[in-house]
One Martini backbone bead per residue (centre of mass of N, CA, C, O) as a GRO file, in nm:
protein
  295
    1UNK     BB    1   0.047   0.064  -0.007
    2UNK     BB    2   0.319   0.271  -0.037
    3UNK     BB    3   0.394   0.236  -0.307
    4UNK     BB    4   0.140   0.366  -0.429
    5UNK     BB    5   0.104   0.616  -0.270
    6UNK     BB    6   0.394   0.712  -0.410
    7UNK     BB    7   0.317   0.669  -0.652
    8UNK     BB    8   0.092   0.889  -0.667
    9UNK     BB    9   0.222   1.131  -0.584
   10UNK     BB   10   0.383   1.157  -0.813
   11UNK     BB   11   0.181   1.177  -1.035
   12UNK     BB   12   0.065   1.442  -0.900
   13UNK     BB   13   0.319   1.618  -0.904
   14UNK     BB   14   0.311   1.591  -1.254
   15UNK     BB   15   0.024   1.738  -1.279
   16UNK     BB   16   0.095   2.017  -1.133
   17UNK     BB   17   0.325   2.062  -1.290
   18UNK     BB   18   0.204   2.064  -1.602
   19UNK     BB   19   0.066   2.321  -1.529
   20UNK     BB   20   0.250   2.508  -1.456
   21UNK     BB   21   0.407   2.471  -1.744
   22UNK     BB   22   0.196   2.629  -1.879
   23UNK     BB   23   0.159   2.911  -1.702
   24UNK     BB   24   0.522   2.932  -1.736
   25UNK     BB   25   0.601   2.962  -2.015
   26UNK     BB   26   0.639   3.274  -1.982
   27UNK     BB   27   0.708   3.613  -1.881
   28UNK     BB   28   0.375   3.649  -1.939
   29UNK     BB   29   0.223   3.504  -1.783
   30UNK     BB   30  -0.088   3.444  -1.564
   31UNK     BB   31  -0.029   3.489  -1.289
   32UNK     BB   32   0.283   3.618  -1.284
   33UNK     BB   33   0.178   3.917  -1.303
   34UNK     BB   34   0.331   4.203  -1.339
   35UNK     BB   35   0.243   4.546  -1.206
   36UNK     BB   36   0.479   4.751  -1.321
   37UNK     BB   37   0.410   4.733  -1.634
   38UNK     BB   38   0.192   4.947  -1.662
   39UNK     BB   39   0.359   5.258  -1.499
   40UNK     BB   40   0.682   5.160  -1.402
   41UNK     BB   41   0.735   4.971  -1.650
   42UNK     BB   42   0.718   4.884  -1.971
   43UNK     BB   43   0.904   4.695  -2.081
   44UNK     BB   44   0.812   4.446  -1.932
   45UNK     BB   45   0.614   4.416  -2.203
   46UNK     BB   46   0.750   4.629  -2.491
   47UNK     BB   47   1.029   4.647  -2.587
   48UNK     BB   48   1.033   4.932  -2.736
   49UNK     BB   49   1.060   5.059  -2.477
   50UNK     BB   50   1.328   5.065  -2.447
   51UNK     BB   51   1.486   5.382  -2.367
   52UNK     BB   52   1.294   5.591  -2.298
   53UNK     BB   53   1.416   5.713  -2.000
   54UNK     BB   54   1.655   5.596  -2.021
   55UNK     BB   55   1.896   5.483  -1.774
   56UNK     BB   56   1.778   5.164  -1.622
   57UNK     BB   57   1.688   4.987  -1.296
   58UNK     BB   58   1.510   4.701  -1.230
   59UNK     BB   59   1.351   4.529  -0.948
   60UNK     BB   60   1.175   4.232  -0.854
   61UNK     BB   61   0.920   4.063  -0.602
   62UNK     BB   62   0.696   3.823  -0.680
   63UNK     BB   63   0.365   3.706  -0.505
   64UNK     BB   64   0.185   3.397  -0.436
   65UNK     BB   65   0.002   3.263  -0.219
   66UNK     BB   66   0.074   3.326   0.079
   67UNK     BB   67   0.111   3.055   0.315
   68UNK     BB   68   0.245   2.832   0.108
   69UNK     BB   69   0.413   2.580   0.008
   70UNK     BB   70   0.536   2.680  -0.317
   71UNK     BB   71   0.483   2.926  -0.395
   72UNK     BB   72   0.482   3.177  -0.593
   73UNK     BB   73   0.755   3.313  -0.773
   74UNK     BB   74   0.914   3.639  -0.866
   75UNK     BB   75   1.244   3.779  -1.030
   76UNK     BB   76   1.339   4.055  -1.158
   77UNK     BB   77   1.592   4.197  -1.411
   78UNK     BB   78   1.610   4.544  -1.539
   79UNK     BB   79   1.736   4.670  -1.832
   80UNK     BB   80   1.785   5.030  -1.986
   81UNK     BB   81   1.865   5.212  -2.292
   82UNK     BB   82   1.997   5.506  -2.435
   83UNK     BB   83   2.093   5.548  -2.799
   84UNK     BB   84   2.041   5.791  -2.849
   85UNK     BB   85   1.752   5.954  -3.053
   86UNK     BB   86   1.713   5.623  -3.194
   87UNK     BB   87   1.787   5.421  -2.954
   88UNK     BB   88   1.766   5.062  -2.772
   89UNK     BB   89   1.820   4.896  -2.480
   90UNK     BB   90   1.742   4.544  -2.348
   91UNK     BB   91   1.735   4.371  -2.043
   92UNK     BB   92   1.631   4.005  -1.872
   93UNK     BB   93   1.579   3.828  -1.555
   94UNK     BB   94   1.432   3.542  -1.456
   95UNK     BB   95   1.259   3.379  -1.159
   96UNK     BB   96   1.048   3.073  -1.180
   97UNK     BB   97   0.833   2.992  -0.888
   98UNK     BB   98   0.618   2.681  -0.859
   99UNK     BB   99   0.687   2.480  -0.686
  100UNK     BB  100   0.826   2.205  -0.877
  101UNK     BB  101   0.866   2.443  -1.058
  102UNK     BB  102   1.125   2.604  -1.286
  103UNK     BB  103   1.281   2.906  -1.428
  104UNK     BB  104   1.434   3.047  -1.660
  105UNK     BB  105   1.516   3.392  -1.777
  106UNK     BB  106   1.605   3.583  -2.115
  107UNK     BB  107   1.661   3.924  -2.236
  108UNK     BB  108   1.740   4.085  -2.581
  109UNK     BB  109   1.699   4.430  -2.663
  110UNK     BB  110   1.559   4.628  -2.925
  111UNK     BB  111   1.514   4.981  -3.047
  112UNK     BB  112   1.348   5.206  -3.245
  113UNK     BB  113   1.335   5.533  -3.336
  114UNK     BB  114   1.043   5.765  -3.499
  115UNK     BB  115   1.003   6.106  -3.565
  116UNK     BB  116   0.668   6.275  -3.642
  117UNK     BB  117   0.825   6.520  -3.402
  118UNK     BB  118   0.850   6.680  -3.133
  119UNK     BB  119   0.609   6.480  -2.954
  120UNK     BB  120   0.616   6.257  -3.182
  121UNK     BB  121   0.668   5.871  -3.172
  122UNK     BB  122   0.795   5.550  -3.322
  123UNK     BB  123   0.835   5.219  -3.147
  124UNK     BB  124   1.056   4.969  -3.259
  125UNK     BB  125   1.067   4.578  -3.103
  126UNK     BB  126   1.290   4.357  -2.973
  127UNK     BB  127   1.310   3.968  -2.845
  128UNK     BB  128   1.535   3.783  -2.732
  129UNK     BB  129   1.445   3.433  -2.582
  130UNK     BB  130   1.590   3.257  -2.326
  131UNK     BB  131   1.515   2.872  -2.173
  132UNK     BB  132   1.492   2.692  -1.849
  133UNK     BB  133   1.307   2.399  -1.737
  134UNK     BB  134   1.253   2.266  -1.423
  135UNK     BB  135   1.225   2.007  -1.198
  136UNK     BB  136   1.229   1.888  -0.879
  137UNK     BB  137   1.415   1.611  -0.793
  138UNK     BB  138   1.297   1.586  -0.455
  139UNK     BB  139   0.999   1.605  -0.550
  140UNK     BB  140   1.043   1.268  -0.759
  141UNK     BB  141   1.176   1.060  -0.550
  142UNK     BB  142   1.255   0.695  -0.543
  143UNK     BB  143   1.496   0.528  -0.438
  144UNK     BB  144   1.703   0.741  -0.578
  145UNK     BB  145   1.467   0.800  -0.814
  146UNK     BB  146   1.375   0.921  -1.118
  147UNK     BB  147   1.144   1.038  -1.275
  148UNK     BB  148   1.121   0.985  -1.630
  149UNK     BB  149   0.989   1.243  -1.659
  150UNK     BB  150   1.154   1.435  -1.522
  151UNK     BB  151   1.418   1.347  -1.672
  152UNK     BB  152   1.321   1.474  -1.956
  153UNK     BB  153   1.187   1.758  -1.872
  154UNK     BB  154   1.501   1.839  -1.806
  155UNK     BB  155   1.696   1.760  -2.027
  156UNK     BB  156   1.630   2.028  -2.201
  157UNK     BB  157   1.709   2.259  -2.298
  158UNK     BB  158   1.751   2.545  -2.455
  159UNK     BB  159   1.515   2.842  -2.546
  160UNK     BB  160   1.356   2.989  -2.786
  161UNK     BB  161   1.228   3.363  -2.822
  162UNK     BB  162   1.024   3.571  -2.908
  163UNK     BB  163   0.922   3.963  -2.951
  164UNK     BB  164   0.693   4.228  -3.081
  165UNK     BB  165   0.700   4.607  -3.068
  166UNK     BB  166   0.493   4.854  -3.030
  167UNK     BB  167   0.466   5.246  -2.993
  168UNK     BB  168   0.271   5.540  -2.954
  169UNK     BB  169   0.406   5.856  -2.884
  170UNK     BB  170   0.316   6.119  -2.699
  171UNK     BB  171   0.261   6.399  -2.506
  172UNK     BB  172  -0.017   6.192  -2.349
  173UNK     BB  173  -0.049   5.986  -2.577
  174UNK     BB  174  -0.090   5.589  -2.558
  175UNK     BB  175   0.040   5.299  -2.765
  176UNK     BB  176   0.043   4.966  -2.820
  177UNK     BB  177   0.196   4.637  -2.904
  178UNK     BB  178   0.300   4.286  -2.832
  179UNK     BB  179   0.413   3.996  -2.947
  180UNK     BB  180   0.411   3.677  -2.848
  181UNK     BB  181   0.598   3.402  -2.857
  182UNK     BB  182   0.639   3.403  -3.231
  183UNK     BB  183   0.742   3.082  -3.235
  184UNK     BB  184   0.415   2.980  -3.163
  185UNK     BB  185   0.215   3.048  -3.432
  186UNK     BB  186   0.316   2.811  -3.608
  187UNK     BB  187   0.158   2.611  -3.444
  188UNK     BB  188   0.025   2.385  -3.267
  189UNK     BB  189  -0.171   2.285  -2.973
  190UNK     BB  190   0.039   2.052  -2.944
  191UNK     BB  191   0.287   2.214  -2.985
  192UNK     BB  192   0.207   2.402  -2.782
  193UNK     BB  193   0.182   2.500  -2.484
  194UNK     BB  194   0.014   2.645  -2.252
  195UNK     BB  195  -0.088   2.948  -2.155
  196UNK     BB  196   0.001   3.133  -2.360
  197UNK     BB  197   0.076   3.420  -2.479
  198UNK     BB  198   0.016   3.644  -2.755
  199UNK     BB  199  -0.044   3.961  -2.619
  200UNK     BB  200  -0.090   4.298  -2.628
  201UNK     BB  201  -0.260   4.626  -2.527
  202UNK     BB  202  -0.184   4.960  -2.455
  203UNK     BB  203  -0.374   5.246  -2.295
  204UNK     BB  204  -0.312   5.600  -2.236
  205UNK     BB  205  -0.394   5.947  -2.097
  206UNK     BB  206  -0.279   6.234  -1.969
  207UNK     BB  207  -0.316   6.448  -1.693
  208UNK     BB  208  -0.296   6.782  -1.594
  209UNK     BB  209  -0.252   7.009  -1.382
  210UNK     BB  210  -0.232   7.271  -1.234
  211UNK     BB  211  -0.043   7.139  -1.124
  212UNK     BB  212   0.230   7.024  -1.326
  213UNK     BB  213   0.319   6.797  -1.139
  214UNK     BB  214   0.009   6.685  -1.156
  215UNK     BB  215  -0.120   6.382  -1.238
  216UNK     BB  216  -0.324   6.196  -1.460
  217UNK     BB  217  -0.342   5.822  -1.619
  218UNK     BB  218  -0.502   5.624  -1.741
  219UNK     BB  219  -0.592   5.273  -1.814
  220UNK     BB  220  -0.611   5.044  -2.111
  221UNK     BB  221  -0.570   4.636  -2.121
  222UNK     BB  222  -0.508   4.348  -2.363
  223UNK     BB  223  -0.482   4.024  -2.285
  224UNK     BB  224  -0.356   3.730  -2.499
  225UNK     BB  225  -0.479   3.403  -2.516
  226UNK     BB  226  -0.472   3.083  -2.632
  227UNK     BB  227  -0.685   2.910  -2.368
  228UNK     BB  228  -0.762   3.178  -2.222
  229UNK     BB  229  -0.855   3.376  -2.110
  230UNK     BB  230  -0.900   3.743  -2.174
  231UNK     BB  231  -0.738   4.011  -1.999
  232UNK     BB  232  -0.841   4.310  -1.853
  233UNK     BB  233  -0.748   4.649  -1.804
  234UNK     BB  234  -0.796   4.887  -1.524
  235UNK     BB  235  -0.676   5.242  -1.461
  236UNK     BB  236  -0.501   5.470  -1.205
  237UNK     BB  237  -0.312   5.744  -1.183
  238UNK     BB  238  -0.128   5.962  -0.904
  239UNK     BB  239   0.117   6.206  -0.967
  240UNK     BB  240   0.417   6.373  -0.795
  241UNK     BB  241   0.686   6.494  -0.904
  242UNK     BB  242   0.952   6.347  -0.715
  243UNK     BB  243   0.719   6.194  -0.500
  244UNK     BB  244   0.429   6.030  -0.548
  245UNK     BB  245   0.253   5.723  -0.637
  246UNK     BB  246  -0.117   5.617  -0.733
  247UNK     BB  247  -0.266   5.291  -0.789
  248UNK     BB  248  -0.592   5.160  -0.966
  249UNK     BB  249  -0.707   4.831  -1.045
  250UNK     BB  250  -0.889   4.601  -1.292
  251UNK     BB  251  -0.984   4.288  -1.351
  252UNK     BB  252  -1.167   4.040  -1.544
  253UNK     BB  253  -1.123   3.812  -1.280
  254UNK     BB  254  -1.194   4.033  -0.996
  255UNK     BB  255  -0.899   4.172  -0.949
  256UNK     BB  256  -0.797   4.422  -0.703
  257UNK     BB  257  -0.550   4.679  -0.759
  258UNK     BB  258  -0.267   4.839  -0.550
  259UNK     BB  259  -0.022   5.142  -0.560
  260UNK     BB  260   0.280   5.254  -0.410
  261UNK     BB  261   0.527   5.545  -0.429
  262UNK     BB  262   0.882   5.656  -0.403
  263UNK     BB  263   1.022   5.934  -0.475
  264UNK     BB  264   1.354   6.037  -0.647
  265UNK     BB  265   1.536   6.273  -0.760
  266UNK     BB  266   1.735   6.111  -1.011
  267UNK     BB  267   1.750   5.802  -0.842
  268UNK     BB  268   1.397   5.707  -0.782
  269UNK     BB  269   1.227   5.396  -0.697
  270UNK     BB  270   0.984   5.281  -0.486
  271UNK     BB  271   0.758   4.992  -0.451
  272UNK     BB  272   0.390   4.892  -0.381
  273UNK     BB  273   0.198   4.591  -0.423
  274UNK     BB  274  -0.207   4.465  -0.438
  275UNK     BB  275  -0.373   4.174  -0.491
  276UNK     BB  276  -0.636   4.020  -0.504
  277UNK     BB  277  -0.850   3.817  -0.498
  278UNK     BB  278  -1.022   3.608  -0.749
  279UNK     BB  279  -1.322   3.525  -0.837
  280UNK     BB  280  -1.147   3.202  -0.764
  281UNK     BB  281  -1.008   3.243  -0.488
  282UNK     BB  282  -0.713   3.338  -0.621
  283UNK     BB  283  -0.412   3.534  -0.663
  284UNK     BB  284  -0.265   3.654  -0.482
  285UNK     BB  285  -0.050   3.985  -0.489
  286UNK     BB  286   0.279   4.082  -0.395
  287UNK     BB  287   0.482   4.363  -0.453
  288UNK     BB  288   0.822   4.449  -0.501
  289UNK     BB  289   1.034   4.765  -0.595
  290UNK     BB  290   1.328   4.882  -0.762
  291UNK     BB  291   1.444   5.191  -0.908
  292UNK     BB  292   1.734   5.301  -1.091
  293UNK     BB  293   1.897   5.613  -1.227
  294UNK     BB  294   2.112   5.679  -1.498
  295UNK     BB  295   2.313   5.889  -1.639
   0.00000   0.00000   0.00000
């Protein structure tokens, strides 16, 4: 009897894991998926975005399910720089666990920029990602050996994807758009991981106040996935220049998202944000971020 529930236990552990390898087939995956990238870093979302504001460096660390052993967690690291008044570049590396599924990623992006005024300009851009899944081994193990499904799925080398991005930049208004994880189009739903993202797009609209320091920006993003359903993102940011923001967001899963940030004048800034669970009771998810900005 012993053997049989080790054997199910691995069994169910590998059932688990299989759900996890759909869900983070991506670094823009359904669960973790980062709250910074709406208004305080465009990059993480847009390749296109890499070096519009200058050379910075950002650094988040996202969890979900918070007081379960093996809740998921994401790390990530990104920098970005404006290479001239034509173009960007951006590297990004992410770290993502969530129970016995790890992932590594890596992202090498360029930016064109074309200038269409002195005010308004359209930025394009691509994205190189290389990526490592694997399953922990000792949470597969029995009588010192490893499960073969497990060792089959651990054996894969480095695997390769891009993204391509578009994105309007005016004086006040912006418009983008994205697609993942471009060599998975052509691709059957057979060979294909589940719960890839598709796409994004993603548009604000900045209003200044009386006081030019204070702005209100508006957020609407519309993002695609190949077997989930499509989740539309709704928010409004409260700005006060080189002193801090808050923002609130509503998301068509159901669950309700703010954050809180406080800036130094030319130095960065701290992020907090807080993510309510989704009309599905999970997916709770705290997220701290800090911006180091480059001169």
């Amino acid at each position: 009897m012993k053997k049989i529930n080790k054997k199910g236990l691995r069994l169910l552990l590998l059932s688990v894991a299989s759900c996890c390898i759909g869900a983070s087939a991506s670094a823009q995956h359904f669960f973790n998926n980062p709250i910074s990238q709406y208004y305080r870093d465009g990059y993480l979302w847009n390749p296109a975005l890499a070096g519009q504001n200058g050379t910075r460096l950002y650094g988040l660390l996202n969890t979900s399910w918070s007081g379960f052993e093996g809740a998921p967690k994401l790390i990530t690291f990104a920098g970005d720089a404006k290479l001239g008044d034509k173009s960007g570049v951006g590297i990004i590396i992410t770290s993502d666990k969530s129970g016995i599924f790890q992932r590594y990623q890596g992202a090498a992006s360029y930016a064109f920029v074309a200038k269409l005024s002195d005010k308004n300009s359209l930025r394009i851009g691509g994205s190189l990602n290389f990526y490592k899944e694997r399953l922990d081994n000792s949470a597969l193990t029995s009588n010192g050996q490893i499960d073969n499904t497990a060792k089959t799925f651990n054996d894969k080398g480095m695997q390769f994807n891009g993204d391509l991005g578009l994105s309007f930049e005016g004086e006040r208004f912006s418009i983008g758009a994205t697609g993942y994880n471009i060599g998975s189009y052509m691709q059957d739903s057979a060979g294909r991981s589940s719960d890839l993202a598709m796409g994004q797009v993603l548009a604000s609209y900045k209003f200044n106040c009386e006081d030019e320091r204070i702005s209100v920006k508006p957020m609407a993003a519309y993002k695609m996935f190949y077997d989930q359903k499509n989740i539309f993102t709704g928010g409004l940011q409260l700005e006060m220049q080189d002193a801090f923001h808050a923002s609130v967001y509503w998301q068509s899963t159901g669950n309700v998202m703010g954050g809180l940030g406080i800036m130094a004048k030319n130095l960065g800034e701290i992020n907090f944000f807080y993510s309510s669970k989704n009309k599905y009771n999970y997916n709770q998810q705290y997220e701290v971020a800090l911006k180091v900005n480059i001169k």
